[in-house]
Biotite code that builds the C-alpha atoms (Angstrom):
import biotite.structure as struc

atoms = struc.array([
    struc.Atom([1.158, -8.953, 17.850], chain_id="A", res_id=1, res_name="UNK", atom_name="CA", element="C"),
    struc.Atom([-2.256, -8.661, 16.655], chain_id="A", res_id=2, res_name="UNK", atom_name="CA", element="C"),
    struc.Atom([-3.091, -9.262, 12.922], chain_id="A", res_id=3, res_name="UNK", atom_name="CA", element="C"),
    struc.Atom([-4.664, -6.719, 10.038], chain_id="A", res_id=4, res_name="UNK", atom_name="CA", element="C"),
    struc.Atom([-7.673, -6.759, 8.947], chain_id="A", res_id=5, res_name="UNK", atom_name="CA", element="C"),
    struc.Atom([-8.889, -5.848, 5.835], chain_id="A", res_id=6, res_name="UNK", atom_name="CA", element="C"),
    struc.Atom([-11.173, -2.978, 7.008], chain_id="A", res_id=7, res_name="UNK", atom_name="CA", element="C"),
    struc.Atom([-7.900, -1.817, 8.859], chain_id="A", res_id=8, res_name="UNK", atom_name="CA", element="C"),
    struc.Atom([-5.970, -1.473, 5.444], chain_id="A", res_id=9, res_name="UNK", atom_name="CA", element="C"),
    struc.Atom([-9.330, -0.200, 3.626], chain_id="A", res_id=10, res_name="UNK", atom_name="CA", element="C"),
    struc.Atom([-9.982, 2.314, 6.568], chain_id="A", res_id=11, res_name="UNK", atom_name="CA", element="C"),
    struc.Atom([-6.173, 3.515, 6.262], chain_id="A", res_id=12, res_name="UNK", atom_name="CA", element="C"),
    struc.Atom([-6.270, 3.374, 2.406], chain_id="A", res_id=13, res_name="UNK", atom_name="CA", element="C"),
    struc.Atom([-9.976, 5.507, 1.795], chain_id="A", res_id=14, res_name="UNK", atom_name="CA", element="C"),
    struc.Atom([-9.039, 7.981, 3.822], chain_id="A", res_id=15, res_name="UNK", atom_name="CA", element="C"),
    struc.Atom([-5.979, 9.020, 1.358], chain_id="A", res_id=16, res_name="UNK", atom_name="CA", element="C"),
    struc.Atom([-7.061, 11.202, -0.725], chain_id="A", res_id=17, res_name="UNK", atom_name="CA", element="C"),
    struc.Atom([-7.940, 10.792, -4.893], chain_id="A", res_id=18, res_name="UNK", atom_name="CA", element="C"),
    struc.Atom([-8.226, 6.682, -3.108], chain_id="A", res_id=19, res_name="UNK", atom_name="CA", element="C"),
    struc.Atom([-11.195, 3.954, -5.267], chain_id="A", res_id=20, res_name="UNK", atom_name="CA", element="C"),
    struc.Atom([-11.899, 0.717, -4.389], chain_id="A", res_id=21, res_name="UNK", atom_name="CA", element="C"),
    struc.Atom([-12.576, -1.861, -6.302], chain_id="A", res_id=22, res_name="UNK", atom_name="CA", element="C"),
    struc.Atom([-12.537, -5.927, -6.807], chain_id="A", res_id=23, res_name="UNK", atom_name="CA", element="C"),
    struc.Atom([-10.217, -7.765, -9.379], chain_id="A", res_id=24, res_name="UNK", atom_name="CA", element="C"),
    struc.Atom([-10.578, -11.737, -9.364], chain_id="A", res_id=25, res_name="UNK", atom_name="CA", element="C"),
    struc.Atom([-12.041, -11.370, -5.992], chain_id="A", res_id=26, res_name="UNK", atom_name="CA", element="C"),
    struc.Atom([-9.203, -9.054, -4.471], chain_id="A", res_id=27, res_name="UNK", atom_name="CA", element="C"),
    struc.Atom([-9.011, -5.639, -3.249], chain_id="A", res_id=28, res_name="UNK", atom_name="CA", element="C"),
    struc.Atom([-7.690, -3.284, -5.070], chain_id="A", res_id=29, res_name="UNK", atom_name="CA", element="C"),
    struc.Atom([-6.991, 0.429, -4.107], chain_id="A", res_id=30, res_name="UNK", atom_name="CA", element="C"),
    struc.Atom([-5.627, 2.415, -6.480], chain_id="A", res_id=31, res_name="UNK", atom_name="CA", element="C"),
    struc.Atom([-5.646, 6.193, -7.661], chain_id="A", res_id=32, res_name="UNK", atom_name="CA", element="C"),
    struc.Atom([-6.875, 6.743, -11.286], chain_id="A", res_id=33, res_name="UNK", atom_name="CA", element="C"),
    struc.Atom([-5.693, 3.388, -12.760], chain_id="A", res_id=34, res_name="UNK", atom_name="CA", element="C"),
    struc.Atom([-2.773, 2.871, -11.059], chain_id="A", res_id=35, res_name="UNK", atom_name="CA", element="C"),
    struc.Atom([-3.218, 0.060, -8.045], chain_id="A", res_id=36, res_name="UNK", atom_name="CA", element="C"),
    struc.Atom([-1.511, 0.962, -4.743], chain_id="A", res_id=37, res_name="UNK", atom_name="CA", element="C"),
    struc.Atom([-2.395, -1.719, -2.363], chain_id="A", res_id=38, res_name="UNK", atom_name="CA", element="C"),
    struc.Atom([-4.239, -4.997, -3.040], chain_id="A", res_id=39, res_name="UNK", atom_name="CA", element="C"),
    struc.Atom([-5.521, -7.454, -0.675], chain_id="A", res_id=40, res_name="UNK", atom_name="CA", element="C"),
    struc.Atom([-5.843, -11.078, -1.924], chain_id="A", res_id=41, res_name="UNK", atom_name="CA", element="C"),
    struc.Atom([-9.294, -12.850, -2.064], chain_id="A", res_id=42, res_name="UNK", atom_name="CA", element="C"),
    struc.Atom([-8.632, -15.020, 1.284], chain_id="A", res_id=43, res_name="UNK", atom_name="CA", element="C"),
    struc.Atom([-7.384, -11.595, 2.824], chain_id="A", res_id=44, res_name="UNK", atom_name="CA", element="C"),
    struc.Atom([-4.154, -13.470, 3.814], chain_id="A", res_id=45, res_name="UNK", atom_name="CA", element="C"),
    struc.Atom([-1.618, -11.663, 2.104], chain_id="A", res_id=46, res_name="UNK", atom_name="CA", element="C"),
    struc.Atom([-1.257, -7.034, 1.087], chain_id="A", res_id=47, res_name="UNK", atom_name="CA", element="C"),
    struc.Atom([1.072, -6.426, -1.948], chain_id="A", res_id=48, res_name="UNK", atom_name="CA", element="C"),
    struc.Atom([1.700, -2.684, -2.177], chain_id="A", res_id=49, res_name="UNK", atom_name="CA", element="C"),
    struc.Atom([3.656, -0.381, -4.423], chain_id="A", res_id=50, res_name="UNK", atom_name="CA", element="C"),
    struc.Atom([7.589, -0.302, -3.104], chain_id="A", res_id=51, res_name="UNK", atom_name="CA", element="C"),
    struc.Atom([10.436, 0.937, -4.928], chain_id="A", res_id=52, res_name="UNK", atom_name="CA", element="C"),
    struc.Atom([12.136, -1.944, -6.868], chain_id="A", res_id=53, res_name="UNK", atom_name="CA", element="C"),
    struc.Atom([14.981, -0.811, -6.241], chain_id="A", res_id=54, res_name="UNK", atom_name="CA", element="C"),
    struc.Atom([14.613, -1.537, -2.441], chain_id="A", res_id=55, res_name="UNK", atom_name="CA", element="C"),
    struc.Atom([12.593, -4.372, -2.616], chain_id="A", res_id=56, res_name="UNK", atom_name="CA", element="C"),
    struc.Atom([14.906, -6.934, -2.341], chain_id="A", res_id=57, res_name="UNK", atom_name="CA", element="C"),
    struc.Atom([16.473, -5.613, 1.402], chain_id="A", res_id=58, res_name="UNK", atom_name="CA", element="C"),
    struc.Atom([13.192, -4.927, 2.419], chain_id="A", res_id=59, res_name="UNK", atom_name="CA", element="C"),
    struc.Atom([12.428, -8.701, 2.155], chain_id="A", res_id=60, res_name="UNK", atom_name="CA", element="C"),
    struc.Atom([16.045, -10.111, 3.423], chain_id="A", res_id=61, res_name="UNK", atom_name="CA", element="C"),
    struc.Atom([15.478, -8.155, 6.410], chain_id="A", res_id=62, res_name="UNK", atom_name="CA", element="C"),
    struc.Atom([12.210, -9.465, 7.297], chain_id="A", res_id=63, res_name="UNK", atom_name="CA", element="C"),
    struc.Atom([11.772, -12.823, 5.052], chain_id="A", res_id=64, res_name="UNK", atom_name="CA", element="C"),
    struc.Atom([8.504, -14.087, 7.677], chain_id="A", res_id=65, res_name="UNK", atom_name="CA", element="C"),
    struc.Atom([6.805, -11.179, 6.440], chain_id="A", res_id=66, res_name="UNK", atom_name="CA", element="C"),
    struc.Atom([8.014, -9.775, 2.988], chain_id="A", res_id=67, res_name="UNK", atom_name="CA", element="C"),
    struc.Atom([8.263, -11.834, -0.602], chain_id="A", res_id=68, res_name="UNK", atom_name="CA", element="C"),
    struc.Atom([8.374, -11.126, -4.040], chain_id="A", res_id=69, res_name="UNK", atom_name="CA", element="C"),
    struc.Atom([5.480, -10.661, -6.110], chain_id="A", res_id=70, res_name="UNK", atom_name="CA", element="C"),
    struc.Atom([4.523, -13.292, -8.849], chain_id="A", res_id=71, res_name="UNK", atom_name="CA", element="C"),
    struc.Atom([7.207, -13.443, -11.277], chain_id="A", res_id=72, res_name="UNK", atom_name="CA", element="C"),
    struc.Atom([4.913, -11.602, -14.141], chain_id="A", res_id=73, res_name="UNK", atom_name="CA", element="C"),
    struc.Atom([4.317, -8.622, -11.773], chain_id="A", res_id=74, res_name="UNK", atom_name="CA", element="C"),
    struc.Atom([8.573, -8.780, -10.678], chain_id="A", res_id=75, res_name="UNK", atom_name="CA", element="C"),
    struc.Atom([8.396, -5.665, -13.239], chain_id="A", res_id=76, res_name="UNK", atom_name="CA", element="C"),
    struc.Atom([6.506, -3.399, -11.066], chain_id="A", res_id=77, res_name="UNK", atom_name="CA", element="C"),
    struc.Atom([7.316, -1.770, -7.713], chain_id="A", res_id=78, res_name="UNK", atom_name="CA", element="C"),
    struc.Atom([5.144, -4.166, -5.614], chain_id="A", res_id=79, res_name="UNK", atom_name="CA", element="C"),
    struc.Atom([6.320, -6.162, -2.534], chain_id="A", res_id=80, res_name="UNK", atom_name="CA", element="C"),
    struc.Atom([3.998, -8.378, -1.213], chain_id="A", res_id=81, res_name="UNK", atom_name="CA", element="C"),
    struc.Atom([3.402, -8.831, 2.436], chain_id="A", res_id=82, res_name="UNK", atom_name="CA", element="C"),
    struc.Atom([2.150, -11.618, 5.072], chain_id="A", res_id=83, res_name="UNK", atom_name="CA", element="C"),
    struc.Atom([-0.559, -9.636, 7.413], chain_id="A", res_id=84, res_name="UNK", atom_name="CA", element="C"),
    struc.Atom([-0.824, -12.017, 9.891], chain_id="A", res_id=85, res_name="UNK", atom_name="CA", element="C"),
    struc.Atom([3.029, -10.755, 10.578], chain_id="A", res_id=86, res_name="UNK", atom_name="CA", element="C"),
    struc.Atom([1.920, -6.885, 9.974], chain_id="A", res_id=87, res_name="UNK", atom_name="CA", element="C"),
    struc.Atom([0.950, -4.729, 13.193], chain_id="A", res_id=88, res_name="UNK", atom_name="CA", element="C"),
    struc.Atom([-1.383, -1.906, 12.176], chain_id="A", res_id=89, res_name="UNK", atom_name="CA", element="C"),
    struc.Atom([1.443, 0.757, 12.946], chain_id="A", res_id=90, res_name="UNK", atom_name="CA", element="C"),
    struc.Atom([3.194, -0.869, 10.297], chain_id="A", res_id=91, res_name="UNK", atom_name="CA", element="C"),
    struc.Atom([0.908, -1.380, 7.678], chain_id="A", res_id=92, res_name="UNK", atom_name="CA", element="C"),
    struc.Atom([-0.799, 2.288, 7.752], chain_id="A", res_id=93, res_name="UNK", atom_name="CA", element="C"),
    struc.Atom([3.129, 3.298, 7.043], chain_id="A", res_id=94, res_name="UNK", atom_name="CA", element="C"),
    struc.Atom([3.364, 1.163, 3.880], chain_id="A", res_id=95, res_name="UNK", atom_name="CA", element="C"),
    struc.Atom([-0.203, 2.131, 2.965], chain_id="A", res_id=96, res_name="UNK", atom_name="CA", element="C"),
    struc.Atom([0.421, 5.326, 3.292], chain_id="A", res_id=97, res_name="UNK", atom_name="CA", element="C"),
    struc.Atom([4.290, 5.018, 1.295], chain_id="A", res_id=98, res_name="UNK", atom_name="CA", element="C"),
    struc.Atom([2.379, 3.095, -1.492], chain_id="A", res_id=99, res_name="UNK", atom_name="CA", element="C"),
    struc.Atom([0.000, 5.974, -1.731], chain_id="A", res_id=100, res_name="UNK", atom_name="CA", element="C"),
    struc.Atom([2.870, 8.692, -2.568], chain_id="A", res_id=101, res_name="UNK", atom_name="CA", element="C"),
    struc.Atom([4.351, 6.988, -5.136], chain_id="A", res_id=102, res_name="UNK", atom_name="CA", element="C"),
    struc.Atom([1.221, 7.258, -6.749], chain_id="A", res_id=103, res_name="UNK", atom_name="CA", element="C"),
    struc.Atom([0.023, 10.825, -6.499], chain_id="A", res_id=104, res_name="UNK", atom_name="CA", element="C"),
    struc.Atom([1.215, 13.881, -7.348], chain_id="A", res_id=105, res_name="UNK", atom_name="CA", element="C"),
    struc.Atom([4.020, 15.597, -5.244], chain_id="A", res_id=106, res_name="UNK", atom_name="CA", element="C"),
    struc.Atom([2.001, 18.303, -4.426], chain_id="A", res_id=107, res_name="UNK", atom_name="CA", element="C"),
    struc.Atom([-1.254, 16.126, -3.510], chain_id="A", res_id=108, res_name="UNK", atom_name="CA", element="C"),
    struc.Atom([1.186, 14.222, -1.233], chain_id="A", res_id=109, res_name="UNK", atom_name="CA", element="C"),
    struc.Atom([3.364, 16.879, 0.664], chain_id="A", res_id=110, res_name="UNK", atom_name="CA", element="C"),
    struc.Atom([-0.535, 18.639, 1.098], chain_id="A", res_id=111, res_name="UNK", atom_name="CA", element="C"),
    struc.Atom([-1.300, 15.802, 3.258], chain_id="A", res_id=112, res_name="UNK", atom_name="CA", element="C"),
    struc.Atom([1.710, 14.499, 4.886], chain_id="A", res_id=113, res_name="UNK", atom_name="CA", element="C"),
    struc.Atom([1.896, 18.566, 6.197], chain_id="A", res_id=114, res_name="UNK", atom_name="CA", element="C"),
    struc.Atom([-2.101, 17.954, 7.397], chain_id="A", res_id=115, res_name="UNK", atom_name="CA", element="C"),
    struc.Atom([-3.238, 20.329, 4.899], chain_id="A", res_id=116, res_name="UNK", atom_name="CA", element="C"),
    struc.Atom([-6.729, 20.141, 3.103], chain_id="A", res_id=117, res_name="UNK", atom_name="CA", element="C"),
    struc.Atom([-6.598, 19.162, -0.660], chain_id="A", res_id=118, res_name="UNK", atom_name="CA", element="C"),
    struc.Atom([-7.357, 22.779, -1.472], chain_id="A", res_id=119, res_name="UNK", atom_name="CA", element="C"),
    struc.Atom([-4.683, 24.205, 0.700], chain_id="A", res_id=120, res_name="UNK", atom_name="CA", element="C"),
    struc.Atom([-0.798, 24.895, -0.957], chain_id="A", res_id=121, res_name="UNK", atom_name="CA", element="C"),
    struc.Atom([2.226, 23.433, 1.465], chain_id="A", res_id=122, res_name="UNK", atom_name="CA", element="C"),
    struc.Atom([3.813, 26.661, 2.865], chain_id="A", res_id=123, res_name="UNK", atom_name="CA", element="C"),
])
């Protein structure tokens, strides 16, 4: 299996559309507006990204060599955290991508999941 890379989740995560960048405590963040989708930590080891909480916890019991919990004062939040040395890119663009429509509006997200421009209504 070959590992992430940071420019593989920033490639996958700028080409979403409304998508920043920026750096908090040496991380990655990318969010839409002010709301943080994905985050890479400093040594690029592990990729937390927003995940249902509701879900969270069979996500990680199904896979615990790749999936934990966030730090217990972020436990509030739908964020999963994620090993990316255990992550093939296939994989990660899907949870990028999942993290990305909980974020945006409906309509921004059914626009591009259908491979419609931002301009263009779903039909």
């Amino acid at each position: 299996m070959r590992m992430i890379t940071a420019e593989q989740v920033r490639s996958v995560a700028m080409s979403l559309p409304r998508t920043t960048e920026g750096l908090v405590r040496d991380g990655v963040r990318f969010r839409v507006g002010r709301i943080v989708y994905v985050a890479i930590s400093p040594d690029e080891t592990t990729m937390g990204f927003g995940f249902p909480k509701e879900e969270r916890a069979a996500l990680i019991a199904s896979e615990p060599q790749k999936f934990f919990m966030p730090v217990k004062s972020e436990e509030k939040y739908n964020w999963v955290e994620s090993k990316m040395a255990a992550l093939d890119p296939d994989e990660m663009r899907e949870y990028v991508t999942d993290a990305w429509c909980l974020v945006v509006p409906k309509r921004v997200s059914a626009a591009y999941l259908a491979g419609l421009s931002p301009g263009q209504a779903p039909a």
